[in-house]
KOLBAPA-193975 format. One line per field, with one value per atom (N, C-alpha, C, O): residue in one letter; y, z, x. Coordinates in Angstrom, 1 decimal. Layout:
N
rest: a	... $
yy: Y	... $
zz: Z	... $
xx: X	... $
//
This chain:
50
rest: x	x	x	x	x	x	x	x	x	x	x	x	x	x	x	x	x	x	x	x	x	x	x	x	x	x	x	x	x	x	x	x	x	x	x	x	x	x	x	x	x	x	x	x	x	x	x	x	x	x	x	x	x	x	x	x	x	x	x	x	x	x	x	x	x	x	x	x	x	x	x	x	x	x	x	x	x	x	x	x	x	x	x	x	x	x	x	x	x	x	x	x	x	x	x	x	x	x	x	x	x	x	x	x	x	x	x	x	x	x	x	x	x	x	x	x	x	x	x	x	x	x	x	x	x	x	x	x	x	x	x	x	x	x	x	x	x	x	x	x	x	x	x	x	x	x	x	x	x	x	x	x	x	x	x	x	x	x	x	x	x	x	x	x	x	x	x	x	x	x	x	x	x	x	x	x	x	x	x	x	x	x	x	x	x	x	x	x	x	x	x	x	x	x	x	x	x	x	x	x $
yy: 0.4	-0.9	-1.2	-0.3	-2.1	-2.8	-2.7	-2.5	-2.8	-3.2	-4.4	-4.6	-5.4	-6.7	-7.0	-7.9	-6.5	-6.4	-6.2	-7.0	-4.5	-4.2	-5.2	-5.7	-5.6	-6.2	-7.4	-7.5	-7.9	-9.2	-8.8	-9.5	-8.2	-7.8	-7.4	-7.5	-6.8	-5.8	-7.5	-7.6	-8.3	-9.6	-10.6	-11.7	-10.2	-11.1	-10.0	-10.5	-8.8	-7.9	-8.3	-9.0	-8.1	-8.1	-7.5	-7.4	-6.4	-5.3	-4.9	-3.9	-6.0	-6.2	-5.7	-5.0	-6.5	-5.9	-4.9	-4.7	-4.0	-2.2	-1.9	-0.9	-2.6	-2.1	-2.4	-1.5	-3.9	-4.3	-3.6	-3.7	-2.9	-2.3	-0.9	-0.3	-0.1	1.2	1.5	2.6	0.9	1.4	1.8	1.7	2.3	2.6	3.2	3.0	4.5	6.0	6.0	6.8	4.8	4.7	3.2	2.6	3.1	2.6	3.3	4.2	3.1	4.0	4.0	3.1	5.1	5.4	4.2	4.0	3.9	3.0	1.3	0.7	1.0	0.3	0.2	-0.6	1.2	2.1	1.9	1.2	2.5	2.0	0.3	-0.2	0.1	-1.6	-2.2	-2.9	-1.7	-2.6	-2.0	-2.7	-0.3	-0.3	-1.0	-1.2	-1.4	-1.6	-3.2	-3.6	-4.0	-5.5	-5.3	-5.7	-4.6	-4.7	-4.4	-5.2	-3.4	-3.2	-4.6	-5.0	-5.2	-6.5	-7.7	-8.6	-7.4	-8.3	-8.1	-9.1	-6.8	-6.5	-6.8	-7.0	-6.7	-6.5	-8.5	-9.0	-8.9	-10.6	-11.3	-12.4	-10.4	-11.3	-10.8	-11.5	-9.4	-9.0	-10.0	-10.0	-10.6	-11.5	-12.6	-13.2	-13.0	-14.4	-14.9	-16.0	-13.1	-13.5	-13.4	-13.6 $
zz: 15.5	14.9	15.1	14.8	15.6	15.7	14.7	13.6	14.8	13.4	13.0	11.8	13.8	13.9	13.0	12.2	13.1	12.4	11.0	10.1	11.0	10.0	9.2	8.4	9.3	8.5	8.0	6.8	8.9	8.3	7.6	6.6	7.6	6.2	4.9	3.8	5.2	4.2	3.5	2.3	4.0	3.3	2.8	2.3	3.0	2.8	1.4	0.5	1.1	0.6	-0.5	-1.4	-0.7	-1.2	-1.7	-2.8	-0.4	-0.5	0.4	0.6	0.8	1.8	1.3	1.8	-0.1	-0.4	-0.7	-0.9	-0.8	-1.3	0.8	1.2	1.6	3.1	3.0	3.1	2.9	3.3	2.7	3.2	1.3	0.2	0.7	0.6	1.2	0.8	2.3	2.7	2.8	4.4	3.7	2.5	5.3	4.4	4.0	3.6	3.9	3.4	1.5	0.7	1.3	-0.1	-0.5	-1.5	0.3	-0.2	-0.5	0.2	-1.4	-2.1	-1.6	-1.1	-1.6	-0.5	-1.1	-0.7	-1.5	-2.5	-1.3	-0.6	-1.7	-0.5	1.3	2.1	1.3	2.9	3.2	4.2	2.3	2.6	2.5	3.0	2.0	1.6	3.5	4.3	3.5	5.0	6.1	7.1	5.8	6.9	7.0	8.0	5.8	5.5	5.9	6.2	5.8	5.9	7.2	7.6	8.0	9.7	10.0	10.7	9.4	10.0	10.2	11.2	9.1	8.7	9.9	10.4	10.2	10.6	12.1	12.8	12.7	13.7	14.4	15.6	12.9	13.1	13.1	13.5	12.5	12.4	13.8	14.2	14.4	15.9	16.9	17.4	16.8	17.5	17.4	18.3	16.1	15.7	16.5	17.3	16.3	17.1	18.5	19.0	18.9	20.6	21.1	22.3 $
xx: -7.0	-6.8	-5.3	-4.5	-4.9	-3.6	-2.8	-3.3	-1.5	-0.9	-0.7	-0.5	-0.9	-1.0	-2.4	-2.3	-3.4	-4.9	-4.5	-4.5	-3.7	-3.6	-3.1	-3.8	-1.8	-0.5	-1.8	-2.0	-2.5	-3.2	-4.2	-4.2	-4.9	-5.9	-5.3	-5.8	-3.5	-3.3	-3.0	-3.0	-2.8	-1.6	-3.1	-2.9	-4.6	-5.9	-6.0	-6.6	-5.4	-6.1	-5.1	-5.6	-3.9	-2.3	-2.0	-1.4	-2.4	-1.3	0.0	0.6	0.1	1.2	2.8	3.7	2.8	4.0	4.4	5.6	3.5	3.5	3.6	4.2	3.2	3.8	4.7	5.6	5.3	6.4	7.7	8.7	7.5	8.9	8.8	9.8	7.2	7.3	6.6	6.7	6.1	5.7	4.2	3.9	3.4	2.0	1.5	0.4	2.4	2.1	2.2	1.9	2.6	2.3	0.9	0.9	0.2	-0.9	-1.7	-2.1	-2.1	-3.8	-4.9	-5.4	-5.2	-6.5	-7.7	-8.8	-7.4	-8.7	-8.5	-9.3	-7.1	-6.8	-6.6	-6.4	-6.7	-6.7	-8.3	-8.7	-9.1	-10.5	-11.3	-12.3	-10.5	-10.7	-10.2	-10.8	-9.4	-8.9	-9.8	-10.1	-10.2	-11.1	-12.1	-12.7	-12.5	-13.8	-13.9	-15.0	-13.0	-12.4	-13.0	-14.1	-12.0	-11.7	-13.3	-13.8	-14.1	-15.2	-16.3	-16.9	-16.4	-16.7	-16.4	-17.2	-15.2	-14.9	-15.1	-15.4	-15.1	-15.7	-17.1	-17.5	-18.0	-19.1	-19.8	-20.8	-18.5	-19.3	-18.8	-19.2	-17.7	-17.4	-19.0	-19.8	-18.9	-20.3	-22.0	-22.8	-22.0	-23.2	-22.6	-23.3	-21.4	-20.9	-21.3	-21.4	-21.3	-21.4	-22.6	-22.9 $
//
């Protein structure tokens, strides 16, 4: 996943500011799973698109 992907889900999610003050090693796994789970989503609805 990009960090460019990343940064934009984390800022749909808002947890952006916990990246932007503390980097991503302090986001909670609870939100770490949320963005994978975003990106998977989102992967999976370009796939139906095409």
């Amino acid at each position: 996943m990009s960090e460019q992907l990343k940064t934009e889900i984390a800022k749909e999610l808002g947890v952006y500011n916990t990246v932007a003050s503390e980097g991503w090693g302090s986001v909670s796994s609870r939100d770490c799973g949320n963005i994978v789970k975003k990106a998977i989503e989102m992967a999976e609805k370009n796939l139906i698109q095409k």
